[in-house]
Every structure is written in structure tokens, then in C-alpha cells.
C-alpha positions as CSV (number, residue, x, y, z in Angstrom):
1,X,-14.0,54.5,103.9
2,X,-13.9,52.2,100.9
3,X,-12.7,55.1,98.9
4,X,-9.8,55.7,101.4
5,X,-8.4,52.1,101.9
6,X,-8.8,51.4,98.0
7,X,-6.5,54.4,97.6
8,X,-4.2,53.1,99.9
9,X,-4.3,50.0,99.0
10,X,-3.9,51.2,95.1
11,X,-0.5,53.0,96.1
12,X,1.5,50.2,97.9
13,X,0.4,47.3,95.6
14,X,2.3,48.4,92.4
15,X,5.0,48.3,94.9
16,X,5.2,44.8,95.8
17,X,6.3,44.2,91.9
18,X,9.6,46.2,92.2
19,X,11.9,44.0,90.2
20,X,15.9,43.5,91.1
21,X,17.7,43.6,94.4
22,X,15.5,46.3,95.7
23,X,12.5,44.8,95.3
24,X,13.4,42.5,97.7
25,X,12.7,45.2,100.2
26,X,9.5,46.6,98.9
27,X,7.7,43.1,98.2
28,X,7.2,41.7,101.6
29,X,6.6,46.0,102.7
30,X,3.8,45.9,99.9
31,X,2.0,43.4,100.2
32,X,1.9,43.6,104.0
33,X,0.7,47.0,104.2
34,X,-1.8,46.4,101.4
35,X,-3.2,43.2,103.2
36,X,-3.5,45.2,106.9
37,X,-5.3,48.0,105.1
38,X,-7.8,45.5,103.1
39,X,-8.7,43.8,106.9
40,X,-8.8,46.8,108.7
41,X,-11.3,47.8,106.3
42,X,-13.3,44.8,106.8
43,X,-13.3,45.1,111.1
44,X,-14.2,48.6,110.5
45,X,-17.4,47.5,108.3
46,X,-18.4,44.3,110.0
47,X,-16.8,44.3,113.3
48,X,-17.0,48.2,114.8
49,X,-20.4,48.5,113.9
50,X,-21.5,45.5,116.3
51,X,-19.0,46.6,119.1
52,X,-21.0,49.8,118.8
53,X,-24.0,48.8,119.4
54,X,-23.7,47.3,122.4
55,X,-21.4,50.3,123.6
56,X,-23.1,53.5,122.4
57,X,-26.3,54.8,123.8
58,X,-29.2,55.9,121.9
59,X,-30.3,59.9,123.0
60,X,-27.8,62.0,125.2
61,X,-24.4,60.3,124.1
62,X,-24.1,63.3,121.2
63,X,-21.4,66.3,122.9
64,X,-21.6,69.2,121.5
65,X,-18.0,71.5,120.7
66,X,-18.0,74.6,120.5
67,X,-15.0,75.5,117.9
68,X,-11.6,76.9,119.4
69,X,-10.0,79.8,118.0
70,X,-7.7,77.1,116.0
71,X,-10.9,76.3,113.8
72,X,-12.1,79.7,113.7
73,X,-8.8,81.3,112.4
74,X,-8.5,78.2,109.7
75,X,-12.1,78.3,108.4
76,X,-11.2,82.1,108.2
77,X,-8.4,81.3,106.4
78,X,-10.0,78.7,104.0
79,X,-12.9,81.4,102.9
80,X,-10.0,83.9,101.6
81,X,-8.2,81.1,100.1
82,X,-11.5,79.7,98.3
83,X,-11.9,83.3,96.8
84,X,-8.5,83.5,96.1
85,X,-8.6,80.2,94.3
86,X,-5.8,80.8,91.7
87,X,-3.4,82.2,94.0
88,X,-3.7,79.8,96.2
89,X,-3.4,76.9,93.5
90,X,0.0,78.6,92.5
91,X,1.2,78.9,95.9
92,X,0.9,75.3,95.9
93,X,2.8,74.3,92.8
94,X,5.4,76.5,93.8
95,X,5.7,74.3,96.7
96,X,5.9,71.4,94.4
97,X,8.5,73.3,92.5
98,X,10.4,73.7,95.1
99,X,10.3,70.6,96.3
100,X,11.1,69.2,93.2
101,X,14.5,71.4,93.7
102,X,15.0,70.4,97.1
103,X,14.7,66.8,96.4
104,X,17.1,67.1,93.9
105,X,19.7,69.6,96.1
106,X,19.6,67.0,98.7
107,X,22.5,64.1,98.7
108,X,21.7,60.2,97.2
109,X,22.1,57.5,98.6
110,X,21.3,53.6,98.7
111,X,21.3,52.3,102.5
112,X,22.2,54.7,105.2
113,X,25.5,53.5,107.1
114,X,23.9,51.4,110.1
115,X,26.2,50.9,113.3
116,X,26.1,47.0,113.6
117,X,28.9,47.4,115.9
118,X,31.2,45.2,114.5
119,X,33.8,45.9,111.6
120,X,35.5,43.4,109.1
121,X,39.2,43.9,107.7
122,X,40.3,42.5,104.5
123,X,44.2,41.7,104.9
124,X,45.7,40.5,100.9
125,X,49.7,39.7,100.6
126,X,51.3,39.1,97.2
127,X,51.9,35.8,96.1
128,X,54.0,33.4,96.5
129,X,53.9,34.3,100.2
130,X,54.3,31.4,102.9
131,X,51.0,31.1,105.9
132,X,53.2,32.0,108.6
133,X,54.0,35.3,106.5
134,X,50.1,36.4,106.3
135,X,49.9,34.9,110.5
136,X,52.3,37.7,110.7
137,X,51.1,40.7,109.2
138,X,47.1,39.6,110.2
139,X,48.9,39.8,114.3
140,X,50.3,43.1,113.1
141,X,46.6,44.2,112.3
142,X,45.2,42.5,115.2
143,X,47.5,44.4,117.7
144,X,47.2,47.9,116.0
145,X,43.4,46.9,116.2
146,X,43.0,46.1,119.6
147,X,44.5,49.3,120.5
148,X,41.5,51.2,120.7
149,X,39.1,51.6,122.9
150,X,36.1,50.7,121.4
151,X,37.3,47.1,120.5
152,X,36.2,44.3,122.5
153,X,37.0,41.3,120.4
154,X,39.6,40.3,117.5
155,X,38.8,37.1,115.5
156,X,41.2,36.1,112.8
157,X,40.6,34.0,109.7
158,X,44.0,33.4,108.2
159,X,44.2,31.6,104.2
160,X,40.8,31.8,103.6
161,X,40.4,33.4,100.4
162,X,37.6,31.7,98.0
163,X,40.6,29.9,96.0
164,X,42.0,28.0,98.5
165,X,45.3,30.4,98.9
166,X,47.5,31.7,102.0
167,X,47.9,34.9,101.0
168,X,44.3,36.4,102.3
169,X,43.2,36.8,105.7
170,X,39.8,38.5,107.8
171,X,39.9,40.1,110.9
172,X,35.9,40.1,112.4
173,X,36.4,43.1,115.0
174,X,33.8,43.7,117.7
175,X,32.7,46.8,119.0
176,X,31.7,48.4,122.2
177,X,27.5,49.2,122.0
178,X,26.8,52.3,119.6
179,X,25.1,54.0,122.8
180,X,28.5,53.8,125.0
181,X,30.9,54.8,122.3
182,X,31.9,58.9,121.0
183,X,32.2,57.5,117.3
184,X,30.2,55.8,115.0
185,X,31.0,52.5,113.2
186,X,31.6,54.4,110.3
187,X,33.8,57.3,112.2
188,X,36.1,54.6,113.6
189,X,36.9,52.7,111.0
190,X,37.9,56.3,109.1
191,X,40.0,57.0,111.8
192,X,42.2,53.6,111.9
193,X,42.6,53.6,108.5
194,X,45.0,55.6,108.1
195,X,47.1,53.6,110.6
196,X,46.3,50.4,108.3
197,X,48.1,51.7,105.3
198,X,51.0,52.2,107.0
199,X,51.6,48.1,106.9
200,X,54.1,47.6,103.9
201,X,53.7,45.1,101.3
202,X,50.5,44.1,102.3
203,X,46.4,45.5,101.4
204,X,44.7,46.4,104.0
205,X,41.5,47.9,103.9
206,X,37.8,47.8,105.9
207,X,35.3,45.6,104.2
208,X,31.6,47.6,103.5
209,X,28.5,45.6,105.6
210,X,26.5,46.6,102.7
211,X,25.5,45.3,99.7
212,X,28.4,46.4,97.7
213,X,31.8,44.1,97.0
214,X,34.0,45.0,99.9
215,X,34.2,48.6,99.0
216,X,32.1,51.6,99.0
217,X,32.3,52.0,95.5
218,X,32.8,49.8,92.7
219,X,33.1,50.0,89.0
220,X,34.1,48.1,85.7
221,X,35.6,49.5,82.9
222,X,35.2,46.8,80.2
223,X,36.1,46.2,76.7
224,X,37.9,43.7,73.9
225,X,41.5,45.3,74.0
226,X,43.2,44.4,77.7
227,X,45.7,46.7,77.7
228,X,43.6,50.1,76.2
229,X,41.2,48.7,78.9
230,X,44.1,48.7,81.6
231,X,45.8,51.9,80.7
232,X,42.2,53.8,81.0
233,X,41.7,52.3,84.6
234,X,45.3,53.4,85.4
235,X,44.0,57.2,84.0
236,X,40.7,57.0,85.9
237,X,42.5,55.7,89.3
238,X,45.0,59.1,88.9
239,X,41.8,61.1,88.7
240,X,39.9,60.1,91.5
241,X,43.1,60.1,93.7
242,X,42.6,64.1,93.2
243,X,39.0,64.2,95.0
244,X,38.7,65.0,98.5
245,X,35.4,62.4,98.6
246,X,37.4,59.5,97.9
247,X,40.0,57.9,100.1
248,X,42.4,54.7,98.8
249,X,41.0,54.6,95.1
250,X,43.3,52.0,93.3
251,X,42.8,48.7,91.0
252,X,41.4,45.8,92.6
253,X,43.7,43.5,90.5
254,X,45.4,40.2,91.2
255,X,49.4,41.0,91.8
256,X,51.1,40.1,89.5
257,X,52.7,36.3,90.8
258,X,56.4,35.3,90.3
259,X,56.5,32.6,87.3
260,X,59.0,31.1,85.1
261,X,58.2,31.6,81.0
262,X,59.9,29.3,78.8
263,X,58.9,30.2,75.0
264,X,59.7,27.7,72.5
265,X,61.9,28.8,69.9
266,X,60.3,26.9,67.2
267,X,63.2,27.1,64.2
268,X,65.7,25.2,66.8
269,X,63.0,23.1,67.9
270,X,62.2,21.9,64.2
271,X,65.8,21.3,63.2
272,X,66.4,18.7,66.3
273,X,63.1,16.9,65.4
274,X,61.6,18.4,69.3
275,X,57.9,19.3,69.2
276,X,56.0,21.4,71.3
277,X,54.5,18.9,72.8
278,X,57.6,17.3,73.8
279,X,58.6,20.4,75.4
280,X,55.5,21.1,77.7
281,X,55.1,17.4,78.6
282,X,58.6,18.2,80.8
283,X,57.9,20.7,81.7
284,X,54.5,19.6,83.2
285,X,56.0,16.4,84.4
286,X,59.5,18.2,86.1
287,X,56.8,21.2,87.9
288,X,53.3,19.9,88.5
289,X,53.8,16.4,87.8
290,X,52.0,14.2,85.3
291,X,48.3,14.4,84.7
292,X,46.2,12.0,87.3
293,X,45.0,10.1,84.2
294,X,48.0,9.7,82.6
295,X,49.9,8.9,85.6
296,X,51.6,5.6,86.8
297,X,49.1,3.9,89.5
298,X,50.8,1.8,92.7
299,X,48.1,-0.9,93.2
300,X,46.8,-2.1,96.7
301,X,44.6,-4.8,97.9
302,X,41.4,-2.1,97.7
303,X,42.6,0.3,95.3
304,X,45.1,2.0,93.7
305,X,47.2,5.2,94.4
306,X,48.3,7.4,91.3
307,X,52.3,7.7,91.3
308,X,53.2,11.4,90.7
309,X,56.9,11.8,89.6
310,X,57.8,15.5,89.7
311,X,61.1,17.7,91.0
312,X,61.9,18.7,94.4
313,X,60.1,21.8,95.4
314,X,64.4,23.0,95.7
315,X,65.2,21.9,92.2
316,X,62.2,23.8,90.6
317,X,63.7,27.4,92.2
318,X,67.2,26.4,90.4
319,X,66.2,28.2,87.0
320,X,69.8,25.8,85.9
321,X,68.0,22.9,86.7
322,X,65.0,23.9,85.1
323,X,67.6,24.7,81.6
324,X,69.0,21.3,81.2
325,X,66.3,19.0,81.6
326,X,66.0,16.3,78.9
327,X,63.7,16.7,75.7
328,X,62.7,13.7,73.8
329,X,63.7,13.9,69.9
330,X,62.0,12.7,66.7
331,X,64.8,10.2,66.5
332,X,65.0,8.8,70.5
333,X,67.5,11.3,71.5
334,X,67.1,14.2,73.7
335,X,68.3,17.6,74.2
336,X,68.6,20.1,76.9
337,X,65.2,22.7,77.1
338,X,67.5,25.4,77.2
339,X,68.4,24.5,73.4
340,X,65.0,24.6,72.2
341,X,63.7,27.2,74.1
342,X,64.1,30.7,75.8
343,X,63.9,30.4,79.6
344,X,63.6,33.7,82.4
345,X,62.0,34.6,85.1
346,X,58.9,37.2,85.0
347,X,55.9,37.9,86.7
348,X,52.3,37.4,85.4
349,X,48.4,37.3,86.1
350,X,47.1,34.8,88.7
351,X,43.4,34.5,87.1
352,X,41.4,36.2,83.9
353,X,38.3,38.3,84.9
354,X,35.6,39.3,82.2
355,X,32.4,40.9,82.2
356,X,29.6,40.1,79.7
357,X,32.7,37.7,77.8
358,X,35.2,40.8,77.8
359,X,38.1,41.6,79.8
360,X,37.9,43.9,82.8
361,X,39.0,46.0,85.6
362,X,37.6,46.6,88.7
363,X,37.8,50.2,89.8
364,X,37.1,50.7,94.2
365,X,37.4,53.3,96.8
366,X,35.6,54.5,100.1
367,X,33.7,57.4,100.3
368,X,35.5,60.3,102.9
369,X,32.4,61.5,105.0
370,X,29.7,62.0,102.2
371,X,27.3,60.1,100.4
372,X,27.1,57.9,97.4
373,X,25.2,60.2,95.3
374,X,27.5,62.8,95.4
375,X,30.7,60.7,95.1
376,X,29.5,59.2,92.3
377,X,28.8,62.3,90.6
378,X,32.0,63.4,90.8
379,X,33.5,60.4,89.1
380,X,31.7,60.2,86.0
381,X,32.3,64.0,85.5
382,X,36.3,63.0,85.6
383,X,38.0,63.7,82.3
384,X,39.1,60.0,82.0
385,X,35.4,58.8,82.4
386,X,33.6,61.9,80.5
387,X,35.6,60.7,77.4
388,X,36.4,57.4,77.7
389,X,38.3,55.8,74.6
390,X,36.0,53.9,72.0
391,X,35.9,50.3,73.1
392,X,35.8,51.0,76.5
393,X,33.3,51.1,78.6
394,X,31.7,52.1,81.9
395,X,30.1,49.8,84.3
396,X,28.6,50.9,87.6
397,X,27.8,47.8,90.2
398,X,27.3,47.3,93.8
399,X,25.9,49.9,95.7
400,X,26.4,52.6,92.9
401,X,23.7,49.9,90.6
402,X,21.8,49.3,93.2
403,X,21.2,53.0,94.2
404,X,19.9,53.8,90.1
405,X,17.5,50.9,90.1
406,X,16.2,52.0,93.2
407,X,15.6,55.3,92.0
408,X,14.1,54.3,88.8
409,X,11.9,51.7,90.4
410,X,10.7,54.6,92.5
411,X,9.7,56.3,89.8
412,X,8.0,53.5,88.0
413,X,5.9,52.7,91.4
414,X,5.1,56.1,91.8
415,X,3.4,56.8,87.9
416,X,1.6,53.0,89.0
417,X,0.2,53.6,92.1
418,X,-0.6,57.1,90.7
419,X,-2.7,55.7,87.6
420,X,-4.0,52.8,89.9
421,X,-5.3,55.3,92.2
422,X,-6.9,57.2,89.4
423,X,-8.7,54.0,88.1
424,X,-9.9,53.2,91.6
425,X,-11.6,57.1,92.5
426,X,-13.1,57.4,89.3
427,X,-15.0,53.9,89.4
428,X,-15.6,54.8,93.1
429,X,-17.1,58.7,92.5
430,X,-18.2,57.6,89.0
431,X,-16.7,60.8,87.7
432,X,-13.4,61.4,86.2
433,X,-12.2,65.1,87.3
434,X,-13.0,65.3,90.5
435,X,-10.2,62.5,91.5
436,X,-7.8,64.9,90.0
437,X,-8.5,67.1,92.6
438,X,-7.6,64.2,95.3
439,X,-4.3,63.4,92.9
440,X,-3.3,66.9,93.4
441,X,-2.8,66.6,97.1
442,X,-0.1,64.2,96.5
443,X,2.8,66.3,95.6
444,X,2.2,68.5,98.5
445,X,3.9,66.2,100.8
446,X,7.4,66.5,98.9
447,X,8.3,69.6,100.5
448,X,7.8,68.8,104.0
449,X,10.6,65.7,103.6
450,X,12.5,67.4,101.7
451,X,13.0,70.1,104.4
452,X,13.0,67.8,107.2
453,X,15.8,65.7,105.6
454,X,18.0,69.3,104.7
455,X,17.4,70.4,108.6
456,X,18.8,66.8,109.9
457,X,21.3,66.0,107.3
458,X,19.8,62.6,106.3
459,X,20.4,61.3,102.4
460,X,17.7,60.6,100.0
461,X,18.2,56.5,100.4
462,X,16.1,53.6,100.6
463,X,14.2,54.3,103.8
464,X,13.2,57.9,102.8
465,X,11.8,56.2,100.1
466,X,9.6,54.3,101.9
467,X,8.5,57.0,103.7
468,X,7.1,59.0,100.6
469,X,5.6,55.8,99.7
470,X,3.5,56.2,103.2
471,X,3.0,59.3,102.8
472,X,1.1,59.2,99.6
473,X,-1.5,56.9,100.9
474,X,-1.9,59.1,103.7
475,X,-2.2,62.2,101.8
476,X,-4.2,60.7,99.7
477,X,-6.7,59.6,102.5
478,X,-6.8,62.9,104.1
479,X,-7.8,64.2,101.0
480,X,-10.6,62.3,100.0
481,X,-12.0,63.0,103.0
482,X,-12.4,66.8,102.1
483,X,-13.9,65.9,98.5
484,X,-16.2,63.1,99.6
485,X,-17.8,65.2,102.2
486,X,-17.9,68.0,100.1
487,X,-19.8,66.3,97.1
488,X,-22.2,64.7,99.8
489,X,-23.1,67.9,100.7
490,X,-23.8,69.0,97.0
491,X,-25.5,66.2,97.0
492,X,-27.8,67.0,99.6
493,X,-28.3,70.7,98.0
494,X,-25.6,72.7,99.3
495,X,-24.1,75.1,97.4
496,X,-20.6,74.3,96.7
497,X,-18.7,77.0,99.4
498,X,-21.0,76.1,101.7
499,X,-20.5,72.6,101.0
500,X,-16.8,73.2,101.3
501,X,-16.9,74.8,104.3
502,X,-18.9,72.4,106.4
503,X,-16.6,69.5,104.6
504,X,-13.6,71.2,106.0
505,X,-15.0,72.3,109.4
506,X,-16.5,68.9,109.9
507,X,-12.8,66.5,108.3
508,X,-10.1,69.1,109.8
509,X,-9.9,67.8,113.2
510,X,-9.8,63.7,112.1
511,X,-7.1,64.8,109.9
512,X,-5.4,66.7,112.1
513,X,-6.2,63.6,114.6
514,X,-4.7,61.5,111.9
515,X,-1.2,63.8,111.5
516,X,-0.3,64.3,115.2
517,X,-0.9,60.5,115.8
518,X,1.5,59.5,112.5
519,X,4.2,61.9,114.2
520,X,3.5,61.2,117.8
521,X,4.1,57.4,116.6
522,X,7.3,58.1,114.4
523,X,9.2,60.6,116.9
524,X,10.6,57.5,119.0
525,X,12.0,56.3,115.3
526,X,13.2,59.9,114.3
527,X,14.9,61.5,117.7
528,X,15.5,58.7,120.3
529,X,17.7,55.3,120.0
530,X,20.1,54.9,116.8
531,X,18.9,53.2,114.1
532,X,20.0,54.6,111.0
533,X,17.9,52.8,108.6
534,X,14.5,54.1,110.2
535,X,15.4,57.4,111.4
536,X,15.6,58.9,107.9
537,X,12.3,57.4,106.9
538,X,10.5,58.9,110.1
539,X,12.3,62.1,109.9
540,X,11.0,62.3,106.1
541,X,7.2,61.5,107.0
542,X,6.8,63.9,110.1
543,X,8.2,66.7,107.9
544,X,5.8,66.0,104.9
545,X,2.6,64.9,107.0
546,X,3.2,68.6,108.6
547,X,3.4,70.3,105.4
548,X,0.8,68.2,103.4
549,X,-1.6,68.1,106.3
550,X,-1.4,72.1,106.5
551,X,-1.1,72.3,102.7
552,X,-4.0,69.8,101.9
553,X,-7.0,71.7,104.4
554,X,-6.6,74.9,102.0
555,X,-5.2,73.5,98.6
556,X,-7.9,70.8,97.9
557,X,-10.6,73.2,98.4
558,X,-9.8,75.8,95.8
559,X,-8.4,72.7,93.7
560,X,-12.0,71.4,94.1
561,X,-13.7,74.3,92.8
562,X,-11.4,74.7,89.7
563,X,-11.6,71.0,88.2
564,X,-15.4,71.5,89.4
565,X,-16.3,74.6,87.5
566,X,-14.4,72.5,84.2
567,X,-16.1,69.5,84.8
568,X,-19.6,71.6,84.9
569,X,-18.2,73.1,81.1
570,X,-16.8,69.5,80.2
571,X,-19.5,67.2,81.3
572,X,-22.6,68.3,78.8
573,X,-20.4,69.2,76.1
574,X,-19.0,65.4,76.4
575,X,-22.6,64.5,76.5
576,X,-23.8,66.1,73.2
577,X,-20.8,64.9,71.3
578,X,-21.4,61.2,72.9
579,X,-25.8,61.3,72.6
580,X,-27.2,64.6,70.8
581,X,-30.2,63.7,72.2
582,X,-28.8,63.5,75.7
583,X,-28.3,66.8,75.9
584,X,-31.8,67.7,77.8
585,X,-31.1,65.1,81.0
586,X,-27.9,65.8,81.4
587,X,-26.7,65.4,85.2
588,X,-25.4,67.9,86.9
589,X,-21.9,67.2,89.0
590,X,-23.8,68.1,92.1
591,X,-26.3,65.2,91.2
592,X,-23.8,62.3,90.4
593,X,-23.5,59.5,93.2
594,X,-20.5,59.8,95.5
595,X,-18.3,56.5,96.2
596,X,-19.2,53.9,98.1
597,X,-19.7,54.7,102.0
């Protein structure tokens, strides 16, 4: 019992120190499970035993079963399998194998799409447009919106991008329940898409409830030189138009705003005694009006109220006005702008973006029907990303980020609790092969989710993960079970079939207890309601608690003779080398203490 909540225990607490954005969903997952195991210990050492006594009888409360042809036919099995021990040991690492394949066959993903049953539109105008112009195209989207069926309610947001402009509005749509609609969140919003682009001179575009940046997928291409930087995005954006995973790739760019540029043309400027301070000073005083410091104050009883002296909003769109006003000279004088400077109209950026100090672009588009994995996969093989000019370079984030630390954190947790569970059997058995043998019972519960997530079509994402996560602690505890029985039994002066074959006839039917309650308890999860963040994790533990259970009752057995027969060769060997004189009182494996009951 201590052995098998220590191993539990052992596997979820490396968990709780996930770093980054997804360890914010293991920590709390961690630690909880890793505190409920650690007290359900103690009620079943302190408290059971008391509520026992008071509720068993001594003398005719022991029932004897006869065994069904179930046990019969197993322990049948298990005999052939023990004398078969090699075969049987490869049979199970070509599970692993395979698992290992399917694991790798089947799509990635971060978080499965979940049906909130509300959507958000992004609506974006160029600038320089007036409120009532993006009031007008956000009741264009509203009305093509409300259209369909499934929409119950339309609320608008109008000017309420982060910088304070009216060119940006949201549109929070709510949806009919998931359970009284034919399409998905996700299936909806693909179908009025379409209908969205068709609004001119405007972006339109679903915003992703995840935790990416509006999009599905989103990626920086960075470096020093702007415009090498620019023209590779412009490359990249061509590519991914061409795959049928994608839909609406572009740049995520400001538009470019109308402005007036006005270079100084320095030579003139320095003949007439104008400097360029002179000339920006007008300018800034004829267009934005002169800084609040510098400015002119009107003074009241309380307090005084900067004067700002600027042109008419219908003087600065005459670019004649604009030509002719006054500059101050060296010598008091002054002189049209047009004479010291070059004045047209032209178009330009509305903000600079950078990432890690250097200029960049952000790349986005919305997965078509498949997963991240897959999409993503498919992008960095493009031509334009493959070989990327030198200088530039690629930068994953949002989902696509989140999705490889997740992974890799994964894999960190699992070599953890993996090394932490080897530490905690061999200080509970005292011996350090015979955990192996427990260890090797892990991997057989791959192939179970694996298949169980190919049959139903779920992604390997963040719930599957915590699924394997469960089912390597229960694995784990199903197979100690076999191997602390079985060296009990040694103990006691079996010999080691024997002792395998009571451990097995005597642990099958509590671990079979123990699978058909996990699945009984996740099948609600799994086939009934609509949650799409648990249904992938239950789907993935039925299928590998029904593989490892089966896997596990004839696997650790010839396992167990194996790493015992080398630990028989190892252990005296070890001994001599360690104490020559040792080598007389050697204990046997049989004779070793088992872990604590």
C-alpha cells in the first residue's frame, strides 16, 4: 500500500514544477492529486482498520470463490507465457514500438476546440476613417451575422482598439446551446466566413477563444533589415496561400495611413539662413499645435488653461496652405516652406513593432478543419521558411509555442517521475532490479491511447496528456501489486512460478476491479455530454487502462523472472567486488525484505 501511493505520488509531483504557460495547468492538477493520494493513504492505514473492527466478524465472515472459467483460461494463459518468457517480453516491446509510431502518426495539438457557445469578430478599417464609417460596416456584420440560425444575441463594441482609435470594432455573438444546434462553434464560424470576406475595404475575421493572439496561428519572422524582413513575409504569405489547411493567411500589419512628408532640402535651407528646427517648429505648431509646455497659458482664478494655436482641421487637408506657410530666417525674415522644402502626399506606418529589439512581422491564418500539429508542419516545410535568408528569422508564438513547451515539458515530467519512482521502489523493496520490472509496465499503456484516440479522431493535446499522466500511476500501481505479492511469496518459500502464479491468481481480480471502475467512471466524460477538453483525456485512459491492464497480468510476470534470474547472477558478483569476504552470507533475492506493508 505504501509502495503503491509512493509511486503515485512519485509520478504526479514532478508535475506540479512544469514551468511556462502550461504549467499553469499541471500545478494545481499535481499537487492536488499528490495530496488526495498521500491522505487516502493515511484513512486507509489509520482509519479503515478501526471501521473494520467494529464491522467485520471474527470466524464465518471468510467466502470462499470458486474461480470462473475467466481465471482459469488467464492463469492458463500466464503458465505458457511464463515459459515463453522471451517471446512474450518481445511481444510487449513491439507494442511499445508501435505505440511509439502511433503516437507519433496521430495529429498535435495544444487545447482541443471547446464549444463555449459564443463567438467574437474582429472588424479593422484603414485609417483615417471617421466612427460613423466603422458604425457602418460593424451593422453590416451585425445583420449578415444575425442571419443565422444559431445566433441569439449581437453585441457591438465600436472604436475600441487598445490605442484609442475609431477604426476597430468587436462583435460578441451568442450562440444557441451546443446540444440544440447541427454545428459546432468551430463549424459555424467556418461556414460564415466566407460571407465575411466579402465586406470591401474592411478586415474581417473570427477572433480564436484560445490562448493564441486572435488567430489560430501566429508567427514572427524577425531580423535587423525591415525590408529583407518584409519581402520574406510577403514570400512566406504566397506559400501558405497554396495549402488547403490554411484559410485567410496574410500579414497582420498596420495599413499603411495617409500622411503628408515634407523633407527639408537642406542646400536651400542653408542659403536663406532657415534651420531645421525652424521648419519643424511650423510645422508642429500649423498641425498638432505647440507642445503643452511650451504653450501660451490663459490664466483663471484656480488655474490656468494652456492656449493651443494650430490650423483648422480644413486648412491642414489644403496641401497649398500647408506650402506657403511662414518660416522664420537667421536674419528676422521668413520664407514660404515650400522654398525650403519638398512637400507631397504619401502614405506610411502608423506604429513600429520589434521582437527581442528587432523589427518584425507577424505572420496569421486559421486552420481549415485539422489540427495544429499538422498545420504547422506544413509551414515550416514551405520553401520560403526551409531556407529563410540570413538575418532572418523564425519565431513560433501563441498556440504554435505553447503547443512545443507542452510537449517538451511532457517529456521532462515523464524521465522525472520515471527516476522518482525508481528512487522510491528501490528504497521501498531494498533492491534495485526488481523495480525495473514494475518500470516496465509503464509503457504498455501507450498503445491503448493511442488506438483509442486513432478510432475517435481526438488530437494528441493537453488533456490526452493528462491522461497518460494518470495512467502511469495506475499502471504503475497495478503492477506492484503483481511483484510485491510475488516476492512475499518467495519470501515465505515459494518457488518463484508458484509464487507467480498465486500473485497473479490472488491481484488479477482487484486489478481488474480497479480497470472497469476507472472506465465505468470516465465513460460519462468520453461518450455522453460535449466537453471537448475532457473527452479526449477519458477516451485516452479507457483505451490504455484496457490494453495495460490486459498487457500488465502476463508482461510483468515473465518481466519478473528475467530481471530476477540477472539479479540472482548480479547480486553476489556485486557482493565480492564490494566485500571479498562477503561472499559466504550473501542473501539470496528470495530472502531480501519486501517494501513496507
Amino acid at each position: 500500500m505504501v509502495a503503491t501511493s509512493a509511486t503515485i505520488i512519485a509520478v504526479f509531483l514532478p508535475v506540479s514544477f512544469m514551468g511556462g504557460i502550461v504549467g499553469q495547468y499541471f500545478k494545481q492538477f499535481g499537487l492536488t492529486v499528490a495530496a488526495a493520494v498521500f491522505f487516502s493513504l493515511l484513512v486507509a492505514r489509520l482509519i479503515t482498520p478501526v471501521i473494520g473492527a467494529f464491522t467485520l466478524r471474527s470466524g464465518g465472515g471468510q467466502l470462499h470463490h470458486g474461480d470462473g472459467p475467466f481465471m482459469r483460461r488467464y492463469l492458463a494463459v500466464l503458465q505458457l507465457c511464463i515459459r515463453h518468457r522471451w517471446r512474450t517480453i518481445g511481444g510487449g516491446a513491439a507494442v511499445f514500438v508501435l505505440s511509439v509510431a502511433g503516437l507519433m502518426i496521430i495529429p498535435k495539438g495544444f487545447i482541443p476546440d471547446i464549444d463555449f457557445a459564443s463567438a467574437q469578430i474582429s472588424v479593422e478599417l484603414p485609417p483615417g476613417v471617421r466612427l460613423e464609417d466603422t458604425a457602418r460596416v460593424s451593422a453590416r456584420v451585425r445583420e449578415l451575422v444575425r442571419r443565422h440560425p444559431e445566433v441569439t444575441s449581437v453585441i457591438e463594441s465600436i472604436g475600441g482598439d487598445e490605442s484609442g482609435e475609431v477604426r476597430s470594432a468587436t462583435l460578441y455573438v451568442q450562440l444557441v446551446p451546443a446540444g440544440d444546434r447541427a454545428l459546432s462553434q468551430k463549424e459555424w464560424e467556418r461556414a460564415v466566413a466566407p460571407e465575411l470576406r466579402e465586406i470591401p475595404d474592411a478586415r474581417v475575421h473570427f477572433v480564436t477563444q484560445g490562448m493564441g493572439l486572435g488567430r489560430d496561428i501566429t508567427i514572427y519572422l524577425t531580423g535587423e533589415d525591415r525590408a529583407l524582413v518584409y519581402r520574406t513575409a510577403q514570400e512566406v504569405i504566397e506559400e501558405m496561400r497554396g495549402l488547403r489547411e490554411l484559410r485567410e493567411p496574410r500579414i497582420n500589419g498596420d495599413m499603411q495611413r495617409p500622411e503628408i512628408v515634407i523633407r527639408p532640402r537642406l542646400d536651400l535651407a542653408a542659403e536663406l539662413g532657415v534651420t531645421v528646427a525652424s521648419i519643424s517648429q511650423t510645422i508642429r505648431i500649423a498641425t498638432i499645435g505647440e507642445l503643452p509646455q511650451n504653450a501660451a497659458k490663459f490664466s483663471l482664478a484656480d488655474r490656468q488653461v494652456p492656449i493651443r494655436v494650430s490650423l483648422l482641421e480644413t486648412a491642414r487637408r489644403d496641401l497649398g496652405t500647408i506650402e506657403n506657410l511662414p518660416v522664420p530666417t537667421a536674419e528676422g525674415r521668413t520664407v514660404p516652406l515650400k522654398a525650403v522644402a519638398d512637400i507631397r502626399f504619401g502614405q506610411g506606418p502608423t506604429r513600429m513593432r520589434r521582437y527581442n529589439q528587432s523589427p518584425r512581422v507577424m505572420l496569421e491564418a486559421d486552420l481549415n478543419g485539422v489540427e495544429l500539429g499538422p498545420a504547422m508542419e506544413k509551414i515550416r516545410a514551405l520553401p520560403a521558411l526551409s531556407k529563410l535568408p540570413q538575418g532572418v528569422h523564425f519565431v513560433p508564438i501563441g498556440s504554435a509555442e505553447f503547443m512545443g513547451e507542452l510537449f517538451a515539458n511532457f517529456l521532462l515530467a515523464i524521465a522525472a517521475g520515471v527516476l522518482m519512482v525508481f528512487a522510491v521502489l528501490v528504497l521501498l523493496f531494498a533492491r534495485v532490479f526488481q523495480p525495473l520490472t514494475i518500470l516496465s509496465a509503464l509503457p504498455l499503456s501507450l498503445g491503448g491511447a493511442a488506438v483509442a484516440l486513432f478510432l475517435s479522431g481526438f488530437a494528441f493535446s493537453l488533456p490526452v496528456v493528462i491522461g497518460i499522466l494518470m495512467l502511469m500511476g495506475i499502471v504503475g500501481k497495478n503492477s506492484i501489486l503483481l511483484v510485491d505479492f510475488a516476492i512475499e511469496e518467495m519470501r515465505a518459500g515459494r518457488d518463484r512460478v508458484g509464487a507467480l502464479m498465486e500473485s497473479a491468481h490472488k491481484r488479477a481480480r482487484p486489478i481488474v476491479m480497479t480497470t472497469v471502475a476507472m472506465v465505468a467512471g470516465m465513460s460519462p466524460a468520453a461518450f455522453l455530454g460535449h466537453d471537448a477538453f475532457r473527452a479526449p483525456m477519458a477516451i485516452a485512459v479507457i483505451g490504455g487502462l484496457i490494453t495495460s491492464t490486459a498487457l500488465t497480468l502476463v508482461v510483468v510476470p515473465a518481466m519478473f523472472t528475467v530481471i530476477d534470474d540477472v539479479e540472482r547472477w548480479v547480486g553476489p558478483r556485486v557482493a565480492r567486488m564490494l566485500s571479498p569476504d562477503s561472499g559466504s552470507r550473501t542473501e539470496t533475492p528470495a530472502s531480501r525484505p519486501g517494501p513496507a506493508a
